[in-house]
C-alpha positions as CSV (number, residue, x, y, z in Angstrom):
1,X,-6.0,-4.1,-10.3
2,X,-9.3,-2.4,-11.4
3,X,-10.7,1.4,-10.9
4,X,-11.2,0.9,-7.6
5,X,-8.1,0.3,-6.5
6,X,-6.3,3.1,-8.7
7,X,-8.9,5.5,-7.2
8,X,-8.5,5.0,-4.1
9,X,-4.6,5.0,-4.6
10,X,-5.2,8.9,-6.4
11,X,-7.6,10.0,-3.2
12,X,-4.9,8.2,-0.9
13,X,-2.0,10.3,-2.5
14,X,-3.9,13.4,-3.1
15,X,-5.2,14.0,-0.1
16,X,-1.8,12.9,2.0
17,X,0.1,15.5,-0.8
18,X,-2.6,17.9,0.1
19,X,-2.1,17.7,3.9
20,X,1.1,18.6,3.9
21,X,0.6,22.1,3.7
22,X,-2.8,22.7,5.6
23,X,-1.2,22.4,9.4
24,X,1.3,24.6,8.4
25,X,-0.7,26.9,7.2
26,X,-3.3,26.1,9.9
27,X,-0.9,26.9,12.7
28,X,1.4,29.8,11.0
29,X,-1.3,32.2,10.0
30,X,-1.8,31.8,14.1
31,X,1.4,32.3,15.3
32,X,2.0,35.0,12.5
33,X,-0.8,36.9,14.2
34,X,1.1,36.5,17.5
35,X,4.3,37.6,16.6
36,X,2.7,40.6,15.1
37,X,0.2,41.5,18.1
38,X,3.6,41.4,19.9
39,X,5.1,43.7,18.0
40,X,2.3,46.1,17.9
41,X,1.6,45.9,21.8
42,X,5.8,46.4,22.6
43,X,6.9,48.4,19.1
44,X,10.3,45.9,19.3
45,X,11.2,46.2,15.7
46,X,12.3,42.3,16.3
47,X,9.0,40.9,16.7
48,X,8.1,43.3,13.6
49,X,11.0,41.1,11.3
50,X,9.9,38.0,12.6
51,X,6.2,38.7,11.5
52,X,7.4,39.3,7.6
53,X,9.9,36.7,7.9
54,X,7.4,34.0,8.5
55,X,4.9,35.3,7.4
56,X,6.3,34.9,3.8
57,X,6.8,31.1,4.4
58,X,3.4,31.1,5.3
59,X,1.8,33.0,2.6
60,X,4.4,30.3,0.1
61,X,2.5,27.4,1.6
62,X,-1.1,28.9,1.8
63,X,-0.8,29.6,-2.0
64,X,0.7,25.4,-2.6
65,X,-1.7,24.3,-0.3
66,X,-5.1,26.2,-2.1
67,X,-4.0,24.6,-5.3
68,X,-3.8,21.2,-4.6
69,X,-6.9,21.5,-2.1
70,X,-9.7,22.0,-4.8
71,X,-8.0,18.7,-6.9
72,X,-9.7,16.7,-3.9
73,X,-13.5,18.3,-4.6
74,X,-13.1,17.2,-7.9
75,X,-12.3,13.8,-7.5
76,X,-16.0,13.6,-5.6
77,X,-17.6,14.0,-8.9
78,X,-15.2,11.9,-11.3
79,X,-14.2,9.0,-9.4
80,X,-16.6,8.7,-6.8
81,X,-19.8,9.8,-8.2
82,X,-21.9,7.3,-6.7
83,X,-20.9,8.3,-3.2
84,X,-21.6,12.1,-3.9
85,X,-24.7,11.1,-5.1
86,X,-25.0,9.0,-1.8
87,X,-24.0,11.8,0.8
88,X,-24.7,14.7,-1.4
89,X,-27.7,16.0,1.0
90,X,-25.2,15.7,3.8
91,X,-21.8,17.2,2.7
92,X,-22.9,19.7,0.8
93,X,-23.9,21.9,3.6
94,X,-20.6,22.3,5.6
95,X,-18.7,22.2,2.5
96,X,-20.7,25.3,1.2
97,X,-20.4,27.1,4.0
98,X,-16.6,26.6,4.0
99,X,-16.2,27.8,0.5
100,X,-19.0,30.6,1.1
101,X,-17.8,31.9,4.7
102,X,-14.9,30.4,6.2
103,X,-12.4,30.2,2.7
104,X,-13.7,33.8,1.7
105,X,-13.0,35.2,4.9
106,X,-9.0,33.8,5.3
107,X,-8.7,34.9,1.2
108,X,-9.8,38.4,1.5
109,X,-8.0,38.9,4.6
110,X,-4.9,37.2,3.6
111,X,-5.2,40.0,0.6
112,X,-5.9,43.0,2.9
113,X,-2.9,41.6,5.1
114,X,-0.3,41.4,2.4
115,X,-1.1,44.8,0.5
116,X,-2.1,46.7,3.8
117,X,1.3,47.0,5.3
118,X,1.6,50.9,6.0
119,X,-1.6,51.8,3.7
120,X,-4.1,50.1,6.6
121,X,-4.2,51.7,10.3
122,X,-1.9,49.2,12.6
123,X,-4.5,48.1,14.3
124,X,-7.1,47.6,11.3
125,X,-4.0,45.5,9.1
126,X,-3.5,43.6,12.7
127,X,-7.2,42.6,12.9
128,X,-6.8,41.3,8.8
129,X,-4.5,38.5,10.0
130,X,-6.1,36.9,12.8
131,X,-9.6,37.4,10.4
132,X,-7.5,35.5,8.2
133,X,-6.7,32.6,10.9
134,X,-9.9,32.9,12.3
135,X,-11.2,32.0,8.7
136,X,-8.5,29.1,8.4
137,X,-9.4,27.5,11.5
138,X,-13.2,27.7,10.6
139,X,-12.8,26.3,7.3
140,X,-10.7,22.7,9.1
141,X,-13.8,23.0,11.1
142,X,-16.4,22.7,8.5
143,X,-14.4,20.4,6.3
144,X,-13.7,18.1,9.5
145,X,-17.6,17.8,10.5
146,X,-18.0,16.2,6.7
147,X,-15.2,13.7,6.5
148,X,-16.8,13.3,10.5
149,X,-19.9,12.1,9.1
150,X,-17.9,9.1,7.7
151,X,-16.6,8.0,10.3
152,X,-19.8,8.3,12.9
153,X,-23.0,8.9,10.6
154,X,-25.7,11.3,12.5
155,X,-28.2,13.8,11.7
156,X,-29.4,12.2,8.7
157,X,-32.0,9.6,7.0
158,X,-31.9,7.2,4.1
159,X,-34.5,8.0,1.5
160,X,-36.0,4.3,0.8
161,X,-37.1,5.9,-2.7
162,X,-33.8,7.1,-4.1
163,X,-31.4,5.5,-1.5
164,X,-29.6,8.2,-0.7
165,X,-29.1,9.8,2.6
166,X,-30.9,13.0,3.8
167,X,-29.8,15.7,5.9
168,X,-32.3,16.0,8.9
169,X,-30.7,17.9,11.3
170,X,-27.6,19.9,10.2
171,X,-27.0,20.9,13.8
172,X,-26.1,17.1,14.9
173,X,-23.9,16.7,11.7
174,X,-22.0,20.2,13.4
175,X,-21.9,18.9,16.4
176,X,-20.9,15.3,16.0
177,X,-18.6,14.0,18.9
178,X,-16.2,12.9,16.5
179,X,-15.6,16.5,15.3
180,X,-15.6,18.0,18.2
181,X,-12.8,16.4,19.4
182,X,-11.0,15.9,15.9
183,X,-11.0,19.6,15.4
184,X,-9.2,20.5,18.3
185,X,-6.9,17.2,17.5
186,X,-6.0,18.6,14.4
187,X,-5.4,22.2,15.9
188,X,-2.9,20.8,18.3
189,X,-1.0,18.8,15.5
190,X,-0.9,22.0,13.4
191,X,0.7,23.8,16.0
192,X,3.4,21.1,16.8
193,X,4.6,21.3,12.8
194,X,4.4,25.1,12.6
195,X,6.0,25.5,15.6
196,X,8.8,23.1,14.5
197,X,9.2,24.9,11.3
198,X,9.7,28.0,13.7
199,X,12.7,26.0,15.7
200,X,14.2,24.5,12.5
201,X,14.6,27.7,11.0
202,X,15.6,29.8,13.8
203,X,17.7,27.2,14.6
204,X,20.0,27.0,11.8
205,X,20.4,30.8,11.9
206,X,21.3,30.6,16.0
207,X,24.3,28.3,14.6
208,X,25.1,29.4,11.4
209,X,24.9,33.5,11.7
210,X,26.3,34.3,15.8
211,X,27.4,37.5,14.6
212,X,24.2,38.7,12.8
213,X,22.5,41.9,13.8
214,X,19.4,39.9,14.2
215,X,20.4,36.9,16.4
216,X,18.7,38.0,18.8
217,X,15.8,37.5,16.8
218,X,16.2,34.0,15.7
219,X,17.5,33.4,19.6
220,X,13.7,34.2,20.2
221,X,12.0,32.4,17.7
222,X,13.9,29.4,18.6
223,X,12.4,29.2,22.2
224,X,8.8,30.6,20.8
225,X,8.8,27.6,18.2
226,X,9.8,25.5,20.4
227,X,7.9,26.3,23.6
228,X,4.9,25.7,20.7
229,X,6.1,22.6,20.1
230,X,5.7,21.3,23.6
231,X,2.7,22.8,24.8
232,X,1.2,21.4,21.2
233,X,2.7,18.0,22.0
234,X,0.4,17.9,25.4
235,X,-2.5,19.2,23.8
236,X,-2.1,16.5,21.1
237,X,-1.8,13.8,23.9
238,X,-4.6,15.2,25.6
239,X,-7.4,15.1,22.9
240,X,-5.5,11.9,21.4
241,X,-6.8,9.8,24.5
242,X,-10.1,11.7,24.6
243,X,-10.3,10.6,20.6
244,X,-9.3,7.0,21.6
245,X,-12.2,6.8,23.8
246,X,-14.5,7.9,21.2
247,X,-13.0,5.7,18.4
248,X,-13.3,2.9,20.7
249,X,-17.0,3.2,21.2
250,X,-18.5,4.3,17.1
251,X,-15.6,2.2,15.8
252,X,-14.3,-0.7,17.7
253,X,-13.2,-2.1,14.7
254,X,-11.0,0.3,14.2
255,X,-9.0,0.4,17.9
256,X,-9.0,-3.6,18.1
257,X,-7.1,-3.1,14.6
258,X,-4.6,-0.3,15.8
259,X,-3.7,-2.5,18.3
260,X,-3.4,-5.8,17.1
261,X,-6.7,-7.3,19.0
262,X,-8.0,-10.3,17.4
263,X,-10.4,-11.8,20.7
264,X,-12.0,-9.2,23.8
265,X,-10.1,-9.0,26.3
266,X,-11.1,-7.6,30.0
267,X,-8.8,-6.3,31.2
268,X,-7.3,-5.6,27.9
269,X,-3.2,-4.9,27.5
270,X,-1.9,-2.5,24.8
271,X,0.0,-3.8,21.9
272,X,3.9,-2.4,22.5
273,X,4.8,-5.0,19.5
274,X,2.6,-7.4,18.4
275,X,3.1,-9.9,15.0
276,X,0.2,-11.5,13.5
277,X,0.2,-14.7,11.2
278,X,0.0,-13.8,7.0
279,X,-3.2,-14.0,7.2
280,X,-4.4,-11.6,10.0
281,X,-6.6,-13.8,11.3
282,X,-4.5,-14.3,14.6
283,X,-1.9,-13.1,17.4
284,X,1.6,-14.9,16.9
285,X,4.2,-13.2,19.1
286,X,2.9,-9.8,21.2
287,X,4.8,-7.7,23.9
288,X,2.2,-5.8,25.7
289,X,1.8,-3.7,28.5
290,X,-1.6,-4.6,30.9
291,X,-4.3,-2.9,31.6
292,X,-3.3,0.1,29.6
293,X,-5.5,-0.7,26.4
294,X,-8.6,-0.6,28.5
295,X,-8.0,2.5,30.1
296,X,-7.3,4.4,26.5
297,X,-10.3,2.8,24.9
298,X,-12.9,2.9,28.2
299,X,-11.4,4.8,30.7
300,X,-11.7,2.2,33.1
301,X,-8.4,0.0,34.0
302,X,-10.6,-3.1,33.8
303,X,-13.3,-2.3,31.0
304,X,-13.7,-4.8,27.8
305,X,-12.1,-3.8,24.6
306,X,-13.7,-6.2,21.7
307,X,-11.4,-8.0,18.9
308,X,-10.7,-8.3,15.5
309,X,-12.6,-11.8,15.1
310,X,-15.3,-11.0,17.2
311,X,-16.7,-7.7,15.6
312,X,-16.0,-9.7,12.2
313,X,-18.6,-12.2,13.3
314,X,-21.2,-9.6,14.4
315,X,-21.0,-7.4,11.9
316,X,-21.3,-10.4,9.5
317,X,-24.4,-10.9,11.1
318,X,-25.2,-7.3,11.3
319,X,-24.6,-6.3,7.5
320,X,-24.4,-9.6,5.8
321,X,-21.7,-11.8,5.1
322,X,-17.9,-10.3,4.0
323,X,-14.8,-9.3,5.5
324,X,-15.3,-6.4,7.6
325,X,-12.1,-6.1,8.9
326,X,-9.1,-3.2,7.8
327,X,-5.6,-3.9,6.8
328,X,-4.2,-5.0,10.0
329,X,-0.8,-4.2,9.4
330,X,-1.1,-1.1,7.5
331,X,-3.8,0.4,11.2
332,X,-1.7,-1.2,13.1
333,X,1.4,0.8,12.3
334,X,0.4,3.6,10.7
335,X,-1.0,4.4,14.7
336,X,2.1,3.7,15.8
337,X,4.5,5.8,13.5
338,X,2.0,8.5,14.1
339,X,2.8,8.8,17.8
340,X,6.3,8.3,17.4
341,X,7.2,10.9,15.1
342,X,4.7,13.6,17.2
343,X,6.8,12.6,20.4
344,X,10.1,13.0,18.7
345,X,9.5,16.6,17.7
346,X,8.6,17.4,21.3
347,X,12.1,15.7,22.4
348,X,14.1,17.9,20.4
349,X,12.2,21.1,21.2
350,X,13.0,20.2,24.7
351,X,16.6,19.7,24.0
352,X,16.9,22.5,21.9
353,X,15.3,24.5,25.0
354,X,18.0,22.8,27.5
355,X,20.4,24.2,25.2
356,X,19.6,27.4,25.4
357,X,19.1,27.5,29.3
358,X,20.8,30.6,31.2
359,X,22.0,32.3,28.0
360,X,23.9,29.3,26.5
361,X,24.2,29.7,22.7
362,X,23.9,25.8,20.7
363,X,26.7,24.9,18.5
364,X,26.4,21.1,18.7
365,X,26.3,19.4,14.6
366,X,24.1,16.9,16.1
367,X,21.3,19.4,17.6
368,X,21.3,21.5,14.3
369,X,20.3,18.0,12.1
370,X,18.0,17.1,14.7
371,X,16.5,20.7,14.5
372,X,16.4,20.3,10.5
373,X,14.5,17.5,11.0
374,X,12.0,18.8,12.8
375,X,9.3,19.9,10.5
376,X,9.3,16.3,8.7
377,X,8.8,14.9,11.8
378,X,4.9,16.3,13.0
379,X,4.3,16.0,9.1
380,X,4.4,12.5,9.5
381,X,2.8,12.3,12.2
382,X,-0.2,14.2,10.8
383,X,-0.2,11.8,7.3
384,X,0.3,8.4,9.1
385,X,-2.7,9.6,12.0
386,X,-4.8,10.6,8.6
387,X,-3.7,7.5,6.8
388,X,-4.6,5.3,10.1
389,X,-8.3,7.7,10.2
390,X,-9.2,6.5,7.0
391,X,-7.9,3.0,6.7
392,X,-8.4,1.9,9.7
393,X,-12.5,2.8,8.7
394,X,-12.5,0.0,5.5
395,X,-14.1,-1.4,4.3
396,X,-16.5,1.5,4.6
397,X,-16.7,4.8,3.1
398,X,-19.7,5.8,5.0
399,X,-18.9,3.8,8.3
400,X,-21.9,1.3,8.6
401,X,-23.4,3.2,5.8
402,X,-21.7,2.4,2.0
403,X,-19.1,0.2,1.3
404,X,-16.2,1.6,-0.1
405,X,-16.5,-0.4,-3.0
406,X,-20.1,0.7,-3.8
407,X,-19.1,4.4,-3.6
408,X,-16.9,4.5,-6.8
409,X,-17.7,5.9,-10.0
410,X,-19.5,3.3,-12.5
411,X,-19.1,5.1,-15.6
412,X,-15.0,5.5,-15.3
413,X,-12.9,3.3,-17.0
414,X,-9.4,2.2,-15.3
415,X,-7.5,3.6,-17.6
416,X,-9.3,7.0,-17.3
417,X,-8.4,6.8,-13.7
418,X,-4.7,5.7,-14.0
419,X,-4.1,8.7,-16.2
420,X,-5.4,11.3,-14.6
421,X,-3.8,9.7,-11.3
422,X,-0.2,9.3,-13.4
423,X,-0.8,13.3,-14.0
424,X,-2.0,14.5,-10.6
425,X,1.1,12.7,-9.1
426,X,3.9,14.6,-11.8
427,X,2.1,17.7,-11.5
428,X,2.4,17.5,-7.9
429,X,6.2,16.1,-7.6
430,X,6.7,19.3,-9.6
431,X,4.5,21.5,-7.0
432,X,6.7,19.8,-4.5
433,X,9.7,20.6,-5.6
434,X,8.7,24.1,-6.4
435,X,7.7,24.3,-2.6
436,X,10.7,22.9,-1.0
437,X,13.1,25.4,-3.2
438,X,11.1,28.7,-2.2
439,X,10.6,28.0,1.5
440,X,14.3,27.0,1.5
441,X,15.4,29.9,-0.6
442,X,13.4,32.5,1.7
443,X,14.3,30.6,4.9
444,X,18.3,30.7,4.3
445,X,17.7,34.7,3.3
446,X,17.0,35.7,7.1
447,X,14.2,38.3,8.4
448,X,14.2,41.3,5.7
449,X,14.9,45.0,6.8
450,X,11.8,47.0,8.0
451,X,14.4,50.4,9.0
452,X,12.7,51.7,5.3
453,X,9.4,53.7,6.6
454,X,6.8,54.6,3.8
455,X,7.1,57.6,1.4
456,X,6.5,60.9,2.8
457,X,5.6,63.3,0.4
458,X,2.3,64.8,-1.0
459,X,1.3,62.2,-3.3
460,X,-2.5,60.9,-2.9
461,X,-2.7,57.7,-1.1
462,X,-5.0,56.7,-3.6
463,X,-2.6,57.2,-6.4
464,X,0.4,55.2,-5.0
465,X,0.5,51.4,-7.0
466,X,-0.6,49.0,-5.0
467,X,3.0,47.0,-3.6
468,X,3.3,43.8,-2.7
469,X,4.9,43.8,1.4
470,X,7.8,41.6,0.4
């Protein structure tokens, strides 16, 4: 074990931890905005509760996920200094502009939003929250388009002087195909776990509190959530195959190792189960189903999908001898256990639907721990389909660019590394736990009472302290 491998270990942990909170917060501060343009189009006080009720969990996870967000940044300069200095030219642009615009706009909003209830006009503190999820979206926009340039490098030079590469058109780098079909990926995924939190939690209070005042509230966001959950589940198939076809032609090495591939095949079959000898050099037992690999990768039934050994050749030739070839196993089924965990969430939200068809209330054990469940589910999803993006791209760091090997810091000594890796990890188990118990806490307490309307007498707006909505 040397630097290397601890440091990518503390970027691999870091940035999973990290992901955890930004599709809920990507898709909440949306739906948020919904449930309160509902209430503010139809004045039912219901969808007025629902809006404080999640918008609290929201706000608890915005503030986690901000935190353990600008950790990442920082690991650019300490253990990767030598790719910063590489890609510098190229990611600091949309990075800036994330910070500068997009993360400026969602925090000043998110402020206006939580201190504006009954000071702001409705319409004025309605248009702070969707400025504040129009800022969101932008900033997984700008931050997408740089870790895009990793994966398909465009818009750019190599200085032959300095060796690093130049940003030559910034425009290209914006609109690389990669992001522009990862963005909306992403969107669709962050929709299927905040809509699943929505079901989970509305849920439990369906079966738990019959008799409440407000189940008629939770009735509702059980069929929103979950009517979120399927609609994001097609989107996510959708732009899943559109991404497959894109992987498949500025990473082939990266689809042959998703599914198992080790020669090109035309027509080529996809991989149901396939199990490769130790040292992942070749096929030993695979189920597959024909023709379909070739349609997800080329569109065409019949079209050639090239394999492991045969892009490992070529690019030996291309780049110079090495292996160029990912962990097969970990690509492999990190793919898999991405689409199986997205798909279960949409098979409970359709079964917590059915069980609500023509005014049937759930009571079923079994549909409330499945319901539970639900929000670990598209989580995983979303941190094995990162894991697979970024494994399944080694040995580079830059694809075709830098090695990963080449892009760590010099100067940093292992055990340097190892300790700030053994601290980021406590500190965020704590964060975790901290998480878990507040979203929990506020969860089981129901949507609050909004019968209180704001003071009434003479005293100068201006005077009144400043209050916190919750």
């Amino acid at each position: 074990m040397d630097a290397l491998d601890v440091a990518r270990w503390q970027f691999g942990v870091t940035t999973v931890y990290h992901f955890l909170f930004v599709p809920l917060t990507i898709g909440l501060s949306v739906l948020v905005a919904i449930l309160q343009t509902m209430w503010h189009r139809t004045g039912n006080e219901r969808y007025l509760k629902l809006t404080k009720f999640y918008g609290k969990l929201f706000l608890i996870n915005f503030a986690m996920g901000v935190v353990t967000g600008i950790v990442q940044e920082f690991q650019f300069g300490m253990n990767w200094s030598d790719y910063s200095r590489f890609v510098g030219d190229i990611f600091g642009a949309p990075l800036a502009i994330e910070a500068l615009v997009a993360f400026f706009l969602e925090s000043t909003f998110i402020g206006l939003w939580i201190f504006g209830w009954d000071r702001l006009p409705k319409r004025a503190h309605l248009a702070s929250i969707w400025a504040a999820a129009i800022g969101t979206n932008l900033s997984a926009y700008f931050i997408l388009a740089a870790n895009s340039f990793m994966q398909n490098p465009v818009g750019f030079r190599i200085n032959p002087d300095s060796g690093r590469a130049e940003l030559t058109d910034f425009p290209a780098v914006l609109t690389n195909k990669v992001a522009l079909i990862t963005f909306p990926h992403t969107l669709a995924g962050s929709f299927l776990v905040a809509g699943s939190l929505i079901v989970a939690v509305g849920l439990w209070h369906v079966i738990r509190n019959r008799d409440s005042a407000d189940f008629g509230a939770y009735r509702f966001a059980t069929k929103f959530g979950s009517w979120v959950v399927l609609v994001a589940s097609a989107a996510v198939l959708f732009t899943g195959d559109i991404q497959g076809k894109i992987m498949t032609d500025v990473q082939p090495m990266k689809m042959a190792a998703a599914e198992g591939l080790y020669t090109t095949e035309s027509p080529a079959s996809f991989s149901v189960l396939t199990i490769g000898s130790l040292d992942g050099s070749r096929e030993v037992f695979a189920l597959k189903i024909p023709y379909l690999l070739s349609y997800l990768g080329t569109g065409d039934p019949n079209g050639t999908v090239h394999g492991i050994n045969d892009l490992q050749a070529q690019y030996a030739t291309q780049y110079g001898a090495g292996s160029y070839t990912p962990i097969i196993p970990v690509t492999y089924w990190s793919f898999r256990f991405m689409i199986a965990f997205g798909m279960a969430a949409g098979a409970i939200a359709l079964l917590v639907l059915w069980s609500q068809r023509k005014g049937r209330t759930p009571n079923s054990k079994w549909l409330l721990r499945a319901g539970l469940a639900m929000p670990v589910l598209p989580l995983l999803a979303n941190s094995f389909g990162w894991i697979f993006t970024e494994m399944g791209r080694q040995p580079w760091i830059v694809f075709g660019e830098m090695l990963t090997r080449n892009g760590v810091s010099r100067s940093v000594s292992l055990a340097e590394v190892l300790t700030s890796f053994t601290a980021f990890t406590l500190i965020y188990a704590t964060l975790a736990v901290i998480e878990v118990k507040l979203l929990l806490r506020y969860a089981k307490a129901g949507v609050p009472d909004v019968s209180e309307q704001p003071p009434t007498d003479d005293t100068d707006d201006a005077e009144r302290p400043l209050a916190f909505a919750y």
